[in-house]
C-alpha positions in Angstrom: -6.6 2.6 -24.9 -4.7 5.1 -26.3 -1.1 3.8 -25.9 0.2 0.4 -26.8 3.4 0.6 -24.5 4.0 -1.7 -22.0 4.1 1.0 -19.2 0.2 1.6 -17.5 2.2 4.3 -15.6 4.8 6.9 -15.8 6.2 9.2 -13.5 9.0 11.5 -13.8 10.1 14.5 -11.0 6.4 14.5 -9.8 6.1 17.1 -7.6 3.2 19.2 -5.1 3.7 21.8 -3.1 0.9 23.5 -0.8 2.4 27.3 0.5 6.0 26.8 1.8 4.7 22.7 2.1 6.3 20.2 -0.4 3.8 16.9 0.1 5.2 15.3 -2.6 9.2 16.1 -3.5 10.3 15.0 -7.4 9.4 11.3 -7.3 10.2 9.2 -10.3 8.5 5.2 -11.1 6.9 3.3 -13.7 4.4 0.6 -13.4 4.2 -2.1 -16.3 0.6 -2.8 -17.3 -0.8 -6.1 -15.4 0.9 -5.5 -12.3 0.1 -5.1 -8.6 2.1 -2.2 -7.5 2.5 -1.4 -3.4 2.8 2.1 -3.1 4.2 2.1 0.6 4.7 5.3 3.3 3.4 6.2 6.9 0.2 8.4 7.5 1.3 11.9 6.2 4.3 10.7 3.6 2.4 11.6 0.5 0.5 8.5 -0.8 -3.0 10.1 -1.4 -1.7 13.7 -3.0 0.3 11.2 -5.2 -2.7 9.2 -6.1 -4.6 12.2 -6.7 -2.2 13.8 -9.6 -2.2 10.5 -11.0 -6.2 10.5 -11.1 -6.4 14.0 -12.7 -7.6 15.7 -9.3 -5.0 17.6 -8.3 -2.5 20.1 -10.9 1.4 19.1 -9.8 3.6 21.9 -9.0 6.5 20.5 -11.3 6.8 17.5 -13.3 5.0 14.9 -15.4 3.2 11.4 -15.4 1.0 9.5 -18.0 -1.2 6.8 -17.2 -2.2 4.4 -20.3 -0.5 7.1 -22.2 -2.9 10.1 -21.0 -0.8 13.2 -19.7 -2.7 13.4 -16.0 -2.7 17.3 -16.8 -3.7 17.6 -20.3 -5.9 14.8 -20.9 -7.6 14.4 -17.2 -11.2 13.8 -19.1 -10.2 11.5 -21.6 -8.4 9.2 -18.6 -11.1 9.5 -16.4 -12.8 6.6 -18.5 -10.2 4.3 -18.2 -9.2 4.4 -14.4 -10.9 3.5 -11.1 -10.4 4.5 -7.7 -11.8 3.2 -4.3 -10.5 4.9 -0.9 -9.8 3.4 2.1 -13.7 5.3 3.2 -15.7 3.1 0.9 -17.4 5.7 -1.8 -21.0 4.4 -1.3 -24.8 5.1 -0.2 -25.3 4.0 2.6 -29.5 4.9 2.0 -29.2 3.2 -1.4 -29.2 -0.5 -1.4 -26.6 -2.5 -3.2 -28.1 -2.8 -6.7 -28.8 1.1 -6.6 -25.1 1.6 -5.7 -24.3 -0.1 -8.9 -26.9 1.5 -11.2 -25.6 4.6 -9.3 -21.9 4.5 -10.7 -22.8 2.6 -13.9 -24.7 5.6 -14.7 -21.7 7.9 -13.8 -19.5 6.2 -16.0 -21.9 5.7 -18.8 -22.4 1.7 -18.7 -25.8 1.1 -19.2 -28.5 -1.5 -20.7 -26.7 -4.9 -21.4 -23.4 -4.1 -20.7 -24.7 -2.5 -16.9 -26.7 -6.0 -16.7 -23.7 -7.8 -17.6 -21.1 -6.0 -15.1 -23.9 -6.1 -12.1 -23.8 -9.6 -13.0 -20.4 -10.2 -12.5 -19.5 -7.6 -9.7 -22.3 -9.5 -7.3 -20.9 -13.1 -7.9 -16.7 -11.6 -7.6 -18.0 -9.7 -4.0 -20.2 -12.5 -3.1 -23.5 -10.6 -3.1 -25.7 -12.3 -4.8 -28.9 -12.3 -3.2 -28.2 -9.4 -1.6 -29.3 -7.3 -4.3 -32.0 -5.3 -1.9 -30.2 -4.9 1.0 -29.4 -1.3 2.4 -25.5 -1.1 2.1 -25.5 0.8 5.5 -26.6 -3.0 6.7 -23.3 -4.3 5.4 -20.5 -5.2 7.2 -17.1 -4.0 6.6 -16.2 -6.9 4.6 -19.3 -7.1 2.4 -18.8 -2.7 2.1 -15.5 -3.2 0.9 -16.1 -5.2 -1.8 -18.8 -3.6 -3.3 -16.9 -0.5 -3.5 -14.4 -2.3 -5.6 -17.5 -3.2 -7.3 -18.3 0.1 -7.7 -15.0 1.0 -8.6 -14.6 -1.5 -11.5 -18.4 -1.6 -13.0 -17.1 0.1 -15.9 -14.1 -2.1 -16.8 -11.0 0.4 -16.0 -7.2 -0.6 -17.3 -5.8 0.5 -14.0 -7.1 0.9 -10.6 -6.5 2.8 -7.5 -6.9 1.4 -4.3 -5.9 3.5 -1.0 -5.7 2.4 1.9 -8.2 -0.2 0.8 -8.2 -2.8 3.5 -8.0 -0.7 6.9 -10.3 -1.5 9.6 -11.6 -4.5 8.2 -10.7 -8.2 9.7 -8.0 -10.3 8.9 -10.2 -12.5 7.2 -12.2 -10.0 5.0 -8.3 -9.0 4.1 -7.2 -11.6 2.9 -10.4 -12.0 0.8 -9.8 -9.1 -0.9 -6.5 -9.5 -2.0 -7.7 -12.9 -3.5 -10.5 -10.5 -5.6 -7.1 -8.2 -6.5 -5.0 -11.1 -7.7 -8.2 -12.6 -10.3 -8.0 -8.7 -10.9 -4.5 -8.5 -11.9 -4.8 -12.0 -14.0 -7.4 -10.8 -16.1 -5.2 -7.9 -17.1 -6.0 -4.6 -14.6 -3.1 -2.8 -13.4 -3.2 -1.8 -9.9 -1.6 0.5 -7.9 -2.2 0.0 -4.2 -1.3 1.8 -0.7 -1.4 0.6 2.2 0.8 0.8 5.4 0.5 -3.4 6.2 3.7 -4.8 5.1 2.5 -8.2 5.1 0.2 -7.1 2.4 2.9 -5.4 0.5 4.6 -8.7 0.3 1.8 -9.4 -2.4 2.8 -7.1 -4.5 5.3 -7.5 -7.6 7.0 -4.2 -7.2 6.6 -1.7 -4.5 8.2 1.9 -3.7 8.4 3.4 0.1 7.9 7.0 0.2 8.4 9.3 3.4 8.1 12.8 3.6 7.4 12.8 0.0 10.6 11.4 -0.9 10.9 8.2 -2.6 13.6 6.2 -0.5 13.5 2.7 -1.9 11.9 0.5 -4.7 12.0 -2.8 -6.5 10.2 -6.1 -5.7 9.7 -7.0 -2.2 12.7 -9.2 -2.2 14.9 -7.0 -4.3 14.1 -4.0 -1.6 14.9 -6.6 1.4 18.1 -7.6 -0.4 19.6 -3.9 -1.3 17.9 -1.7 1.1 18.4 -3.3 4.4 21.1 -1.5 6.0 22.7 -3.5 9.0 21.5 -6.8 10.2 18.8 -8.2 12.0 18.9 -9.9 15.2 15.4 -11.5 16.2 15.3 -12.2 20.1 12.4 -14.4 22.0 12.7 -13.4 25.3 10.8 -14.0 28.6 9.8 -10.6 29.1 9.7 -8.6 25.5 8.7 -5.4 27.0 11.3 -4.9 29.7 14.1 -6.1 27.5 13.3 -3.4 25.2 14.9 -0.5 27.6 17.8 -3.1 28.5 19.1 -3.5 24.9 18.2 0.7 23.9 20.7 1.5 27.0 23.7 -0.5 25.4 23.6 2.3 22.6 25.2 0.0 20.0 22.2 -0.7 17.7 20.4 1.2 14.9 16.7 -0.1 16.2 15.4 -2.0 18.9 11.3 -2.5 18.6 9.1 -5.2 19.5 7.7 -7.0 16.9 4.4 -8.7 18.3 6.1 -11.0 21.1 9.4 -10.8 19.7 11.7 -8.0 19.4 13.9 -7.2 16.4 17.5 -5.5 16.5 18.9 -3.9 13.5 23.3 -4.0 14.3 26.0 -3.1 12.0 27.7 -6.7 13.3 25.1 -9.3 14.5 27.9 -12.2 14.9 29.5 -9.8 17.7 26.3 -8.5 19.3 24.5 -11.1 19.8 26.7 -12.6 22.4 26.5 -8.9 24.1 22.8 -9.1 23.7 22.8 -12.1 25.6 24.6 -11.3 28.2 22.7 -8.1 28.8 19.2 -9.8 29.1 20.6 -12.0 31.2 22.4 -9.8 33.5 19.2 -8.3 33.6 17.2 -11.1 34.7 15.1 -11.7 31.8 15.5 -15.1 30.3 16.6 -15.6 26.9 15.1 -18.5 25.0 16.6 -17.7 21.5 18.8 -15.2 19.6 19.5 -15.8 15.8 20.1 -13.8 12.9 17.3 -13.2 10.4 16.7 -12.4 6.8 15.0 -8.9 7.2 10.6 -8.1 6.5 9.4 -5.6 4.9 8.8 -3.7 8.3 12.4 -3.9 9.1 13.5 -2.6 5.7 10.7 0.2 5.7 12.2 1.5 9.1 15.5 1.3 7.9 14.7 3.3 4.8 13.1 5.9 6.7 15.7 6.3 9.4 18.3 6.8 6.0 16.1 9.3 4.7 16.2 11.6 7.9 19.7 11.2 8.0 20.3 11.9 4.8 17.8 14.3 3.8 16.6 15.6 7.2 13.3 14.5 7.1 11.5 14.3 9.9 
């Protein structure tokens, strides 16, 4: 490392623009070295062609950003070394069985002899592979592919690491694995920056932005951004029939959201104490049973819409 500053990341007015396009408008964060950073938007809001300045890949249009002290413009080769990046489409061989995938990327980023013996070593016990060595990773399951691309990712040891959209369309179960393989990450000193568009996940993270549109429109730690982000109040209903009640509450035209939220649906009101008791009346005028009707500390999901409705408003962003 290069840089003995607390900071693994630094970003200031970083900017792309494609034609007339701006992907990615001015945004400004740091990440402190050691931490598990949620770097939160929709499909579209900017994520990747952020991760992909800060990898060296793509020249910004205006701005700067360091990462373990390496400008991502003037010093792309020398970072390369110490960063690792696994995409939410598993960089592997398929036609190349697990060890070969390993030998494979050891070989790209120069760890070889002992040192490749000693990172195979302890890539196949972290993913649970041992004994697997042979197998054809096309024969792997999502769950089992997954972690050997982090595998793959980190054979060479990297201070920070990228992960996109690293856990979509795998099970709940192989999820939740990985984010256990992410924290032993994060305690044995890797930074990691991490998108992903599951709030529950984000909740795992120390410090998260929201981008949309390629605006940043809210950060701090989860419960910093539920505390000063949320605008209005959320009522959470359990009703007899979620779906139908949906259209009921939308027609009284006196709340900022009304969405389901699995069987339950969520209302986001400027005044919950005097809207529930409209709420209630509604449903039941309606003929839809109401079995309870409280006011709720908001989720991540609630504060992400929230923010993004604030950002068209305020920036017209669509």
């Amino acid at each position: 490392m290069t840089n003995t500053n607390h900071l693994a990341i630094e970003v200031h007015g970083l900017t792309k623009k494609f034609g007339d396009f701006t992907a990615v408008n001015s945004i400004s964060f740091t990440v402190q070295r050691g931490e598990i950073f949620g770097f939160l938007g929709p499909n579209g809001a900017g994520k990747t062609t952020t991760i992909r300045m800060l990898l060296g890949l793509l020249t910004p249009t205006a701005g700067t950003a360091k990462v373990i002290g390496y400008d991502v413009v003037k010093q792309s080769q020398q970072l390369r070394q110490h960063i690792g990046y696994m995409s939410q489409k598993f960089s592997l061989y398929n036609d190349l069985t697990v060890e070969e995938n390993l030998n494979f990327y050891g070989g790209v980023y120069g760890v070889r002899g002992q040192r490749l013996k000693e990172r195979k070593a302890y890539i196949l016990k972290m993913a649970g592979l041992e004994g697997r060595e042979k197998e054809l990773t096309r024969n792997l399951s999502g769950g089992w592919k997954q972690r050997l691309a982090l595998g793959v990712a980190i054979i060479h040891q990297p201070d920070v690491l990228f992960l996109d959209e690293p856990t979509a369309g795998v099970d709940p179960i192989s999820r939740r694995a990985f984010w256990e393989l992410i924290y032993d990450l994060a305690e044995n000193g890797t930074t990691i920056l991490v998108t992903t568009h599951y709030m529950d996940e984000a909740e795992h993270c120390q410090h998260l932005i929201f981008i949309q549109r390629g605006r940043l429109v809210a950060q701090g730690s989860p419960e910093e951004v539920k505390i000063t982000q949320m605008h209005g109040e959320v009522v959470e209903i359990n009703c007899a029939d979620a779906a139908r009640a949906v259209p009921v509450l939308r027609a009284l035209n006196l709340f900022e959201e009304v969405a389901l939220y699995g069987a339950l649906i969520h209302v986001v009101t400027t005044d919950a104490q005097a809207h529930i008791p409209l709420m209630h009346r509604a449903l039941e005028e309606a003929g839809i049973a109401v079995v309870s009707i409280d006011r709720i500390a908001p989720s991540l999901e609630d504060v992400f819409i929230s923010s993004a409705r604030r950002a068209e408003q305020e920036f017209g962003v669509r």
